[in-house]
C-alpha positions in Angstrom: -0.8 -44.0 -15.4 -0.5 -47.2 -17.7 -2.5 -50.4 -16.6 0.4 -52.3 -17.0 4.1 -51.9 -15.7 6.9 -50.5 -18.2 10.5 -52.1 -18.7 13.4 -51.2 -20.7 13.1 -54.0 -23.9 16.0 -56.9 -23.8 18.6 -56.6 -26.1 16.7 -59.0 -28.8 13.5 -56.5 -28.7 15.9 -53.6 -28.2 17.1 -54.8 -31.8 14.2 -55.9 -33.8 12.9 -52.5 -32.7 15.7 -50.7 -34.7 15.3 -52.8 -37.5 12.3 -52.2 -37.9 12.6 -48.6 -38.0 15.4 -48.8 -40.2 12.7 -51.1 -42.7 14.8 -53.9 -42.6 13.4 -57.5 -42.2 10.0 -56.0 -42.6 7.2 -57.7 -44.3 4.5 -55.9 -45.9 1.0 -57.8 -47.0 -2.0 -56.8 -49.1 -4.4 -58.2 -46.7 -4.8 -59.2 -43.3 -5.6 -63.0 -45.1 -2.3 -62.8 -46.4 -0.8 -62.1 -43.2 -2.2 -65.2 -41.6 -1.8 -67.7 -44.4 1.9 -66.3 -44.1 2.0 -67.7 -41.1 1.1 -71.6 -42.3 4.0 -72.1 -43.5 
């Protein structure tokens, strides 16, 4: 089994799962450096 126990995601996660299937609010970066600097602000 998994080393950690499984629950059914809250309605929040539950939607910003499906979201992010659909591609919506999804960012893309060029670098991982781009990710974090994203981040700063």
């Amino acid at each position: 089994g998994l080393p950690f126990p499984i629950a059914i995601p809250n309605k929040l996660t539950a939607s910003t799962l499906e979201k992010s299937r659909r591609g919506e609010d999804v960012q893309e970066f060029e670098s991982l450096k781009a990710t974090f600097n994203s981040w700063k602000k």
